[in-house]
Biopython code that builds the backbone (N, CA, C, O; Angstrom):
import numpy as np
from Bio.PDB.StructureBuilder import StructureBuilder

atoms = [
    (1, "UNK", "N", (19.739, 120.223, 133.286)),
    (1, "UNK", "CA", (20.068, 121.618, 133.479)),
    (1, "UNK", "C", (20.773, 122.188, 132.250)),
    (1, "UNK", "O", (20.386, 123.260, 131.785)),
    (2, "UNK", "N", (21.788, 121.519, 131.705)),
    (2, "UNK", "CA", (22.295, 121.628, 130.576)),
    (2, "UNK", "C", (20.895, 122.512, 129.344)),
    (2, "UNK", "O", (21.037, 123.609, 128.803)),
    (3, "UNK", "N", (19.731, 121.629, 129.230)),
    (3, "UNK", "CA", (19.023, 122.200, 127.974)),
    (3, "UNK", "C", (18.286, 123.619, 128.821)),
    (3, "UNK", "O", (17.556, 124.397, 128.207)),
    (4, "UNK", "N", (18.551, 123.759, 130.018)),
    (4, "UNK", "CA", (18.191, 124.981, 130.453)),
    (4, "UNK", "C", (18.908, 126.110, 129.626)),
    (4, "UNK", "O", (18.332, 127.004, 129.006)),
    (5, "UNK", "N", (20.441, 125.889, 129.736)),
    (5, "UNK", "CA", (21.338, 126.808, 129.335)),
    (5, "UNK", "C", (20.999, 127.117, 128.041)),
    (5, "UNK", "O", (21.006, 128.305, 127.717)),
    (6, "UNK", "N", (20.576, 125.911, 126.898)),
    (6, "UNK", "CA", (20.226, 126.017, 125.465)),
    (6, "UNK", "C", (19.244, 126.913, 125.479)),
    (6, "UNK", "O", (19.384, 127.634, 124.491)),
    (7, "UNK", "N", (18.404, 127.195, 126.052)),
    (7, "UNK", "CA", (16.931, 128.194, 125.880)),
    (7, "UNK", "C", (17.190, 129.699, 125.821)),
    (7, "UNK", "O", (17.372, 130.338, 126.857)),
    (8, "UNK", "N", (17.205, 130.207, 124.741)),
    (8, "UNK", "CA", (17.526, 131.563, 124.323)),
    (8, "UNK", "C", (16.780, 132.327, 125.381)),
    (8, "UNK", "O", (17.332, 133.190, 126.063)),
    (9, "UNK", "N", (15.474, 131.983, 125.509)),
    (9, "UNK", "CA", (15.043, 132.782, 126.802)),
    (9, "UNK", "C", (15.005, 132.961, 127.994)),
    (9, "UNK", "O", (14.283, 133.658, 128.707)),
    (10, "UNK", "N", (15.952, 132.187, 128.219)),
    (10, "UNK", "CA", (16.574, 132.205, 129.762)),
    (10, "UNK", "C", (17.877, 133.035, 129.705)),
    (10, "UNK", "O", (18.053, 133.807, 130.647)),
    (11, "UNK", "N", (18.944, 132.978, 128.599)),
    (11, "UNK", "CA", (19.816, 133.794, 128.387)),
    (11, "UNK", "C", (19.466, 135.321, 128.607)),
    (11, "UNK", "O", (20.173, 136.129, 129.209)),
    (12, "UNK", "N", (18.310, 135.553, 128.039)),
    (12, "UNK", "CA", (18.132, 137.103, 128.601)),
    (12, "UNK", "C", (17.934, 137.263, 130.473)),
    (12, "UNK", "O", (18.241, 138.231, 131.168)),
    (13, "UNK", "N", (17.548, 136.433, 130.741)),
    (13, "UNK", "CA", (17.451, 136.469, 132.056)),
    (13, "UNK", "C", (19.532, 136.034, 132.832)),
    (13, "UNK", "O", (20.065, 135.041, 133.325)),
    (14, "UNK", "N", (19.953, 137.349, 132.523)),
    (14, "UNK", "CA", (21.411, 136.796, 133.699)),
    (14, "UNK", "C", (21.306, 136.314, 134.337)),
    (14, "UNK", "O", (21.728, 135.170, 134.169)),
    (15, "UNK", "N", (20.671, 136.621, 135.683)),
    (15, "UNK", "CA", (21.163, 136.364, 137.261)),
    (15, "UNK", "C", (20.314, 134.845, 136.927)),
    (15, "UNK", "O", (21.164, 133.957, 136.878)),
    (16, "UNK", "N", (19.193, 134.399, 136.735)),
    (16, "UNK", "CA", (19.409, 132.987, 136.535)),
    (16, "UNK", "C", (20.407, 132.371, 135.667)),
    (16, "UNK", "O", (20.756, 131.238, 135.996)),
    (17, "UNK", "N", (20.948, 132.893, 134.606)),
    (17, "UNK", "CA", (22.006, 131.913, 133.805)),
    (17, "UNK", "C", (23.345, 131.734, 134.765)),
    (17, "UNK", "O", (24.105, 130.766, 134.746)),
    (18, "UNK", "N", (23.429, 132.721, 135.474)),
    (18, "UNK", "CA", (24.674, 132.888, 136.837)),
    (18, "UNK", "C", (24.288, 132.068, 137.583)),
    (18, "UNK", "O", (25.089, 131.138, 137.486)),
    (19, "UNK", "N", (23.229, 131.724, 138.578)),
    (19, "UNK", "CA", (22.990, 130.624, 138.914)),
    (19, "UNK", "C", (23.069, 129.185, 138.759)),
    (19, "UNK", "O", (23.517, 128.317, 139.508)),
    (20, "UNK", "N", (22.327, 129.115, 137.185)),
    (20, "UNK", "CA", (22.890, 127.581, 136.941)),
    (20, "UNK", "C", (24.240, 127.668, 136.544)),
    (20, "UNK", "O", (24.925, 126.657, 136.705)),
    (21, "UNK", "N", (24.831, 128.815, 135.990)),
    (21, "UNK", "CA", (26.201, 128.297, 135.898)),
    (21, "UNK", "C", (27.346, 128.358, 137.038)),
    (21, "UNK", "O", (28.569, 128.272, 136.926)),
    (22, "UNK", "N", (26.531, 128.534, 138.164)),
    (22, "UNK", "CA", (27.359, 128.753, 139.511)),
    (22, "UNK", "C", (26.898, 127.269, 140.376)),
    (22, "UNK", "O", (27.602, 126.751, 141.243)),
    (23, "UNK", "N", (25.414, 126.689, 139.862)),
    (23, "UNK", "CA", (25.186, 125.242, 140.257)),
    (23, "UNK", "C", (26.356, 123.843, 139.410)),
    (23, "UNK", "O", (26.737, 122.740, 139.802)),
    (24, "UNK", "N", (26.559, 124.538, 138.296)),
    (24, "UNK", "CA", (27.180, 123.567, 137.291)),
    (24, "UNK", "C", (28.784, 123.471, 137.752)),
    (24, "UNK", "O", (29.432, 122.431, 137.632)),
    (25, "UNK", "N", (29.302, 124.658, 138.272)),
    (25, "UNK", "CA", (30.765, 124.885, 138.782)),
    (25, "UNK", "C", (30.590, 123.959, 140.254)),
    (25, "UNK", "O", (31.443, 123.095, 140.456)),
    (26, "UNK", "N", (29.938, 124.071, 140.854)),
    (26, "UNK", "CA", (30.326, 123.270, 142.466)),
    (26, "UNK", "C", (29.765, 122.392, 142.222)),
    (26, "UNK", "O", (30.115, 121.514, 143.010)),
    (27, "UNK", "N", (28.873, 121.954, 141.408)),
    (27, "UNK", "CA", (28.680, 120.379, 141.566)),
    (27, "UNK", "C", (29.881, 119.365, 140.519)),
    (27, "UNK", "O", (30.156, 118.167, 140.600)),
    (28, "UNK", "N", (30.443, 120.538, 139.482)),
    (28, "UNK", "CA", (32.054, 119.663, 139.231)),
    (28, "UNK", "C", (33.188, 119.460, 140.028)),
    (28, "UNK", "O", (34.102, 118.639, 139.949)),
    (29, "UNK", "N", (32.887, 120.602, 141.009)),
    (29, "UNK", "CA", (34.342, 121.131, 142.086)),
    (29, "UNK", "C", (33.988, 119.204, 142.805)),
    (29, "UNK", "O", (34.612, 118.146, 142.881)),
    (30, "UNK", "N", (32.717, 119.697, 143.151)),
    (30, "UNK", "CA", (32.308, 118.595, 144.331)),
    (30, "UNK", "C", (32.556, 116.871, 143.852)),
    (30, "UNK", "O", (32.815, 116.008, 144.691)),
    (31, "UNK", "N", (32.422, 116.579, 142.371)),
    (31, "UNK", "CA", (32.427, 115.269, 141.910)),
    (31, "UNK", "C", (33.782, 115.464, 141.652)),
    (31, "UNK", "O", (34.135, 114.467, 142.283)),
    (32, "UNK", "N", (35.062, 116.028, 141.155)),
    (32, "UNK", "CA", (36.102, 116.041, 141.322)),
    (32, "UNK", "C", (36.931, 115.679, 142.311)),
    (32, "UNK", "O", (38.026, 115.242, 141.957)),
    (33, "UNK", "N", (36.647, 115.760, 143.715)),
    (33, "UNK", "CA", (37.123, 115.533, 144.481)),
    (33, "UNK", "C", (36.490, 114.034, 145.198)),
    (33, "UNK", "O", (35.486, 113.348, 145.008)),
    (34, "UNK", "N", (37.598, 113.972, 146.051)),
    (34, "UNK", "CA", (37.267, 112.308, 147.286)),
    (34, "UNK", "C", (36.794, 112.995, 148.361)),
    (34, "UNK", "O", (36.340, 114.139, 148.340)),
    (35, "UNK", "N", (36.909, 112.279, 149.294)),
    (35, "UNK", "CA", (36.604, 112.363, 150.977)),
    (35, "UNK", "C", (36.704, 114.262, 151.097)),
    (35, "UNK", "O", (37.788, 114.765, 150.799)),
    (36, "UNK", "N", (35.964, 114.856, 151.374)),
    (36, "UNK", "CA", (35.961, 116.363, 151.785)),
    (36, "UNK", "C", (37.093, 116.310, 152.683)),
    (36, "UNK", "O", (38.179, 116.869, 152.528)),
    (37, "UNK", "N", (36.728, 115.595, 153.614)),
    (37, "UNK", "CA", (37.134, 115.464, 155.195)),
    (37, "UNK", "C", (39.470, 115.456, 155.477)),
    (37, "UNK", "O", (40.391, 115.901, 156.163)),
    (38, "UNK", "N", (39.206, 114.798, 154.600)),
    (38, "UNK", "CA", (40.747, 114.774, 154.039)),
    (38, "UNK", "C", (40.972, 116.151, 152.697)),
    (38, "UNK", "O", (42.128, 116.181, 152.272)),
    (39, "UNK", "N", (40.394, 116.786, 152.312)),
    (39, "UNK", "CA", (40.639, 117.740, 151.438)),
    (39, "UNK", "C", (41.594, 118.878, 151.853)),
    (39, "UNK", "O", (41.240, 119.442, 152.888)),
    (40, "UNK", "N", (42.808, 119.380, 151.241)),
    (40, "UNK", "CA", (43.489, 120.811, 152.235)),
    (40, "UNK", "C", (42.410, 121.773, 152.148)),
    (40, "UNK", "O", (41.344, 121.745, 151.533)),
    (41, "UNK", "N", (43.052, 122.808, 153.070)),
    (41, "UNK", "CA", (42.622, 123.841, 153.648)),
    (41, "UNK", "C", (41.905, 124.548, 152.343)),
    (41, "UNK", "O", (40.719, 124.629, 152.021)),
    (42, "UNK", "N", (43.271, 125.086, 151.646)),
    (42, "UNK", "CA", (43.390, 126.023, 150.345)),
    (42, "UNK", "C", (41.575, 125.195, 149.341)),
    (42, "UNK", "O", (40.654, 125.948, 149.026)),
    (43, "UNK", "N", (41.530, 123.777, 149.085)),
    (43, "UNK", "CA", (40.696, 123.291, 148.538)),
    (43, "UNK", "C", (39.623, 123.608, 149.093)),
    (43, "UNK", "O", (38.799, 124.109, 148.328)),
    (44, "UNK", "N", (39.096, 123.424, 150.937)),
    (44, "UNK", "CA", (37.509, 123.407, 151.446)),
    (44, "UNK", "C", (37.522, 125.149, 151.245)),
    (44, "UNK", "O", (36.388, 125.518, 150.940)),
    (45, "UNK", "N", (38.281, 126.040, 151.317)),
    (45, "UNK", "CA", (38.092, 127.529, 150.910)),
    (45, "UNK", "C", (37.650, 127.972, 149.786)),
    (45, "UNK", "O", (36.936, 128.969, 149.681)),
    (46, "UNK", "N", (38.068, 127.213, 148.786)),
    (46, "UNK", "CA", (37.879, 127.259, 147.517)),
    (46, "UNK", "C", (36.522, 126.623, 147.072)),
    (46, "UNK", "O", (36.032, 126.966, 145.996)),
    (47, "UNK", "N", (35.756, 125.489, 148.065)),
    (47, "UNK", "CA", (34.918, 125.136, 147.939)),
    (47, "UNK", "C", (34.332, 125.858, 148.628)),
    (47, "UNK", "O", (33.299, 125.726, 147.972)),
    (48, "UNK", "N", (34.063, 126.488, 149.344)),
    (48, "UNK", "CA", (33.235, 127.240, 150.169)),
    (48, "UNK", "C", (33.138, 128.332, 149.857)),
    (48, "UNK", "O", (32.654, 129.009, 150.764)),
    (49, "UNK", "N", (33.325, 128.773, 149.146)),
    (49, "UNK", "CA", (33.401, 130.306, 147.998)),
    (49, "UNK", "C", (32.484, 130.035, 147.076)),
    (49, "UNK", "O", (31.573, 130.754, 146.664)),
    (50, "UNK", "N", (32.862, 128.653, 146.694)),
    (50, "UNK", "CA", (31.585, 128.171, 145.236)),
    (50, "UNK", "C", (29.772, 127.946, 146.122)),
    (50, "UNK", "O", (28.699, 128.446, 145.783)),
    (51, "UNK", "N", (29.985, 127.311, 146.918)),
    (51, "UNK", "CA", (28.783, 127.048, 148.148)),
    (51, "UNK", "C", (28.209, 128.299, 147.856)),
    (51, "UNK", "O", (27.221, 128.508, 147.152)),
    (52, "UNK", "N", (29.279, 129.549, 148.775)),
    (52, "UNK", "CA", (28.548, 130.605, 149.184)),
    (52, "UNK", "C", (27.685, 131.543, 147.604)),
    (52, "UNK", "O", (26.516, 131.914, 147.499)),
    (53, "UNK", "N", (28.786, 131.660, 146.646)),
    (53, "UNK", "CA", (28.092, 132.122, 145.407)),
    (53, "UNK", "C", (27.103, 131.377, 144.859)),
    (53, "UNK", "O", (26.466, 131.904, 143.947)),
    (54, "UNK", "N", (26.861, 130.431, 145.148)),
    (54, "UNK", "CA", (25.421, 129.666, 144.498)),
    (54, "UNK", "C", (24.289, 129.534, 145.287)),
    (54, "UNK", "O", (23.140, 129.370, 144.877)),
    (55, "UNK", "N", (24.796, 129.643, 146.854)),
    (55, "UNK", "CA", (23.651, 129.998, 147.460)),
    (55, "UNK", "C", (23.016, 131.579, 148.033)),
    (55, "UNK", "O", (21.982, 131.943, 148.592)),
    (56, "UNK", "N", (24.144, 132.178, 147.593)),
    (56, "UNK", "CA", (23.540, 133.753, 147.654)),
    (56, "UNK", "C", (22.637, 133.785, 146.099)),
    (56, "UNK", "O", (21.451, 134.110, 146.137)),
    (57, "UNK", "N", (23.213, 133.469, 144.926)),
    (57, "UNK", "CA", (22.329, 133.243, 143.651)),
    (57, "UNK", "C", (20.752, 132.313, 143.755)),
    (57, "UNK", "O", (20.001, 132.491, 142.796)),
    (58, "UNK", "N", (20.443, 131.715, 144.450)),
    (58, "UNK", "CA", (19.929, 130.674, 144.455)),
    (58, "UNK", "C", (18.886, 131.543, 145.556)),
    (58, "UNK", "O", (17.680, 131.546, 145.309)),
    (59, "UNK", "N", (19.357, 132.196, 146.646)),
    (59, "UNK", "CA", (18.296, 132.989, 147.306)),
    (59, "UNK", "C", (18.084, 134.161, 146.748)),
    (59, "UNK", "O", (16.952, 134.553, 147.033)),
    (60, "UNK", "N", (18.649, 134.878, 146.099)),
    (60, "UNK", "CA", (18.384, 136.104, 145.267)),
    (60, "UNK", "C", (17.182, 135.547, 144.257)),
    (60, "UNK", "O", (16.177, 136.258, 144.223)),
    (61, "UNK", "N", (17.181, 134.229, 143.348)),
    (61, "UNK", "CA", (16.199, 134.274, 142.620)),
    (61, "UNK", "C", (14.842, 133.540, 143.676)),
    (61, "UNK", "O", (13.637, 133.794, 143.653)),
    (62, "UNK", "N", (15.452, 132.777, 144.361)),
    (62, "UNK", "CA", (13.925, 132.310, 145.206)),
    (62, "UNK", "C", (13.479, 133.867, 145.807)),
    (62, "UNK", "O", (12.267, 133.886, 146.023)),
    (63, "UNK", "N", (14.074, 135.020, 146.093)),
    (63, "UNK", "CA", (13.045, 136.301, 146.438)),
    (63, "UNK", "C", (12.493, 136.701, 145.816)),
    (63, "UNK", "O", (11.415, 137.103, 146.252)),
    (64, "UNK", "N", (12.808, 136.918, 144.243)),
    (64, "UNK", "CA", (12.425, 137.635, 143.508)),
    (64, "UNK", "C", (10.977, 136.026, 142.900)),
    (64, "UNK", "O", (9.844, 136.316, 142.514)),
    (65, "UNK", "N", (11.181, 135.438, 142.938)),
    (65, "UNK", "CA", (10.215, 134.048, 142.791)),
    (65, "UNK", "C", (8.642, 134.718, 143.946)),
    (65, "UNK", "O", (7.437, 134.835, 143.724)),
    (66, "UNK", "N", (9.441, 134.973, 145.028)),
    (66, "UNK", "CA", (8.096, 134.995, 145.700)),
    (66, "UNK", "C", (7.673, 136.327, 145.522)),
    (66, "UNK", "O", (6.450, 136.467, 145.508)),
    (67, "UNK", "N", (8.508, 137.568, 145.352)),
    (67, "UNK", "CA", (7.925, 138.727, 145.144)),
    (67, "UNK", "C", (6.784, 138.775, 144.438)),
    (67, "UNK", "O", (5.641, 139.123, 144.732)),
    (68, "UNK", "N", (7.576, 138.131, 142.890)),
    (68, "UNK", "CA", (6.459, 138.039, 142.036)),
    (68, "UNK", "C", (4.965, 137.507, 142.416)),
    (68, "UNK", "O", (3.862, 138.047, 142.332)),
    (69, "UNK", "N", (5.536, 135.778, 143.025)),
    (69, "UNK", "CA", (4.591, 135.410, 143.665)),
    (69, "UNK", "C", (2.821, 135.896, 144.272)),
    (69, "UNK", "O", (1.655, 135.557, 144.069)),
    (70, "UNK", "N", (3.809, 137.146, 145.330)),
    (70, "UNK", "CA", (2.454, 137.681, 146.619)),
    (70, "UNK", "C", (2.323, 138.944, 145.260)),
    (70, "UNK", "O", (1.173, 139.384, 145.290)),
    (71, "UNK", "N", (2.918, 139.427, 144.445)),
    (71, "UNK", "CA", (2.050, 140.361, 143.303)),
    (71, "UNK", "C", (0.989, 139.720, 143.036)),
    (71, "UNK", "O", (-0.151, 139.701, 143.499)),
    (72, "UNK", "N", (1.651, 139.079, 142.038)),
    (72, "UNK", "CA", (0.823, 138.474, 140.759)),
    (72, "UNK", "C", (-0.317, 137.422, 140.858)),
    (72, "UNK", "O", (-1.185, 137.144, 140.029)),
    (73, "UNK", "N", (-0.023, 136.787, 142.398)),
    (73, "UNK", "CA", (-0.390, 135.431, 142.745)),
    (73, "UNK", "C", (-0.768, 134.918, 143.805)),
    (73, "UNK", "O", (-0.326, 133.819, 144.140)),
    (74, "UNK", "N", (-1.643, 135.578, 144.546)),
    (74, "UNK", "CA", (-1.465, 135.852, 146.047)),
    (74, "UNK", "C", (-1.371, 134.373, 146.491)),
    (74, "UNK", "O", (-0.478, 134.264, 147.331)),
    (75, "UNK", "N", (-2.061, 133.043, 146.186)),
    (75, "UNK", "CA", (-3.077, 132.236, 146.048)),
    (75, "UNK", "C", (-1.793, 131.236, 146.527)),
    (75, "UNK", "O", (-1.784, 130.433, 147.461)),
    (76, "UNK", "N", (-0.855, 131.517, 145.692)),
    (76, "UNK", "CA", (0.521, 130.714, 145.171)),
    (76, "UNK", "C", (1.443, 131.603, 146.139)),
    (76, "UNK", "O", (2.551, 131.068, 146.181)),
    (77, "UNK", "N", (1.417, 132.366, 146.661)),
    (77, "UNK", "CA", (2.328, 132.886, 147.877)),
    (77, "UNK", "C", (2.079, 132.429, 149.020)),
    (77, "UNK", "O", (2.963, 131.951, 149.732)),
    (78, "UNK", "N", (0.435, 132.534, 149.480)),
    (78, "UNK", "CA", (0.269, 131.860, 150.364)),
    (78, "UNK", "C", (0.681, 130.602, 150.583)),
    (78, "UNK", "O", (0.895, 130.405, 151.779)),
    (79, "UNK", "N", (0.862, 129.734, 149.937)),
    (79, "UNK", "CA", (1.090, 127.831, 149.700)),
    (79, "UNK", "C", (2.586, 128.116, 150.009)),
    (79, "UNK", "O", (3.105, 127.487, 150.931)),
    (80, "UNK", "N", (3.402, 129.126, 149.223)),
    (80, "UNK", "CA", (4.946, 129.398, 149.124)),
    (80, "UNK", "C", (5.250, 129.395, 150.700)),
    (80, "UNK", "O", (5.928, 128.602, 151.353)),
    (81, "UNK", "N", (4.405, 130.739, 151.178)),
    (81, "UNK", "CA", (5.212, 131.389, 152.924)),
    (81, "UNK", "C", (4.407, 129.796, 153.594)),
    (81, "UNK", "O", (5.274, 128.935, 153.745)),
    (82, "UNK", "N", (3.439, 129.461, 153.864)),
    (82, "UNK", "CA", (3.398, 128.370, 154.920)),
    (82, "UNK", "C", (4.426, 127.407, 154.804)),
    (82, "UNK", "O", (5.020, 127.076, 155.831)),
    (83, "UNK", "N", (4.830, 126.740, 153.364)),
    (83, "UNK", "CA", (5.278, 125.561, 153.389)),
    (83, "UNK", "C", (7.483, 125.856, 153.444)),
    (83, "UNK", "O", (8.489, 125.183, 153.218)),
    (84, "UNK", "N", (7.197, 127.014, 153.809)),
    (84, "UNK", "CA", (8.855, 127.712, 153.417)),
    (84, "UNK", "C", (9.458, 126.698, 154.106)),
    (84, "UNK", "O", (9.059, 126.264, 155.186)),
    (85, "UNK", "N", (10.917, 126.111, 153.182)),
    (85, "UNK", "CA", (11.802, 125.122, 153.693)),
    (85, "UNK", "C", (12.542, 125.577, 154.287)),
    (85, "UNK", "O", (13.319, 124.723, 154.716)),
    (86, "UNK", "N", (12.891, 127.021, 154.747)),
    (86, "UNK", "CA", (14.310, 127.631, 155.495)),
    (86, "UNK", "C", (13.446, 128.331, 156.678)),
    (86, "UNK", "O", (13.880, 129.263, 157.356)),
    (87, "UNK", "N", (11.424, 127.415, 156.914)),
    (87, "UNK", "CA", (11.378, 128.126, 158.424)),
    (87, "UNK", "C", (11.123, 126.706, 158.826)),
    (87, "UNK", "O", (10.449, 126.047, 158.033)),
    (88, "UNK", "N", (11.628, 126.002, 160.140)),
    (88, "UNK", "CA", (11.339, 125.290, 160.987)),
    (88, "UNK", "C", (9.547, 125.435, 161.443)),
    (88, "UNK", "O", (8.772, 126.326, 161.791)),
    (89, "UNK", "N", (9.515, 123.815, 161.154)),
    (89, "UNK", "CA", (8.205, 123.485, 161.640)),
    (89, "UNK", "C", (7.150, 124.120, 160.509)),
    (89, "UNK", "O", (6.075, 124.606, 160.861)),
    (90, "UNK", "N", (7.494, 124.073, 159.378)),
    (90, "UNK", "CA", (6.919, 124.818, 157.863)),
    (90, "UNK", "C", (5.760, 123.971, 157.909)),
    (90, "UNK", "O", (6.141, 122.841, 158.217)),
    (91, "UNK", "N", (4.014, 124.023, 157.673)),
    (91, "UNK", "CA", (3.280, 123.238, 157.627)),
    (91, "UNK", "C", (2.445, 123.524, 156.184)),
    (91, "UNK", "O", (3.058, 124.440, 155.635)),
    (92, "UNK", "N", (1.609, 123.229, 155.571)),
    (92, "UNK", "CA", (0.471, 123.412, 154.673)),
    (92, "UNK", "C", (-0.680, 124.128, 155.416)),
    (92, "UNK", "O", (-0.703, 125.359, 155.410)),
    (93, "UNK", "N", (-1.602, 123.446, 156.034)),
    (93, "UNK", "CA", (-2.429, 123.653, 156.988)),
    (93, "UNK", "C", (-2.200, 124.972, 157.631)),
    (93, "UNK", "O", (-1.331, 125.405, 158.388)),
    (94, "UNK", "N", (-3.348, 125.506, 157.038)),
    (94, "UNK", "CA", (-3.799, 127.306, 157.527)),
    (94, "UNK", "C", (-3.715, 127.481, 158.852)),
    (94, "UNK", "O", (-4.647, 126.947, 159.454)),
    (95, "UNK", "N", (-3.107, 127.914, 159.374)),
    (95, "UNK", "CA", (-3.572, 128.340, 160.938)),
    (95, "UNK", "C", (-4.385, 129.160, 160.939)),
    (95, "UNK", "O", (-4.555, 129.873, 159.950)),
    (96, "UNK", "N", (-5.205, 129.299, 162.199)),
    (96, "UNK", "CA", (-6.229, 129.813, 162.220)),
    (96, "UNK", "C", (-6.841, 129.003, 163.472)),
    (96, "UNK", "O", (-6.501, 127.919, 163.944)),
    (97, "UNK", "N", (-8.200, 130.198, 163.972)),
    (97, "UNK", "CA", (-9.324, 129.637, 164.910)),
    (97, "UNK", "C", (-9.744, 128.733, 165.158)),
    (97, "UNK", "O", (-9.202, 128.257, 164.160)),
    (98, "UNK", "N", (-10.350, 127.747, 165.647)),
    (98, "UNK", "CA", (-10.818, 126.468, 165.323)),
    (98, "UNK", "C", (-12.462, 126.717, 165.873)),
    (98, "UNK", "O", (-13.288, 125.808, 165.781)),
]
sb = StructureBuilder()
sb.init_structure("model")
sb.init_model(0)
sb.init_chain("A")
sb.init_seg("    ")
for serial, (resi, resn, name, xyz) in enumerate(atoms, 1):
    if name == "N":
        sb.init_residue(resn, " ", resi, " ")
    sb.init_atom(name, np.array(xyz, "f"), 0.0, 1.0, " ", f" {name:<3s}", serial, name[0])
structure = sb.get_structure()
């Protein structure tokens, strides 16, 4: 992820450089620490702030991923919406008539 950040042409793109640099912050928060479970209060808040900003970043660019997608790509949207990991029971296999 690191030589991501190096690529001048991703720098023009913000809201992805905010992303990985919002993936790069909680996955140090997260290896910094021991047992969650024993962590104070003030700490799982503080971690859960980093969670929530990387996964609001992280779905902001997967929309704009598929927008483009059903534009540009219908072919590659279709494969995207069947196999979606955030719908239960996500398959490949077209439904349809038999």
């Amino acid at each position: 992820m690191i030589r991501l950040l190096e690529n001048p042409v991703l720098l023009e793109h913000g809201e992805f450089t905010d992303l990985i640099w919002a993936l790069f912050h909680l996955e140090e928060e997260l290896s910094a620490r021991g047992a969650l479970d024993q962590a104070p209060a003030a700490d799982l808040r503080h971690l859960a702030q980093d969670v929530d900003r990387a996964l609001r970043r992280l779905l902001v660019q997967r929309l704009e991923h598929l927008i483009h997608l059903r534009q540009d790509y219908p072919f590659l949207f279709s494969f995207e919406a069947r196999t979606n990991p955030l719908r239960a029971g996500a398959k490949a296999e077209i439904p349809g008539q038999q």
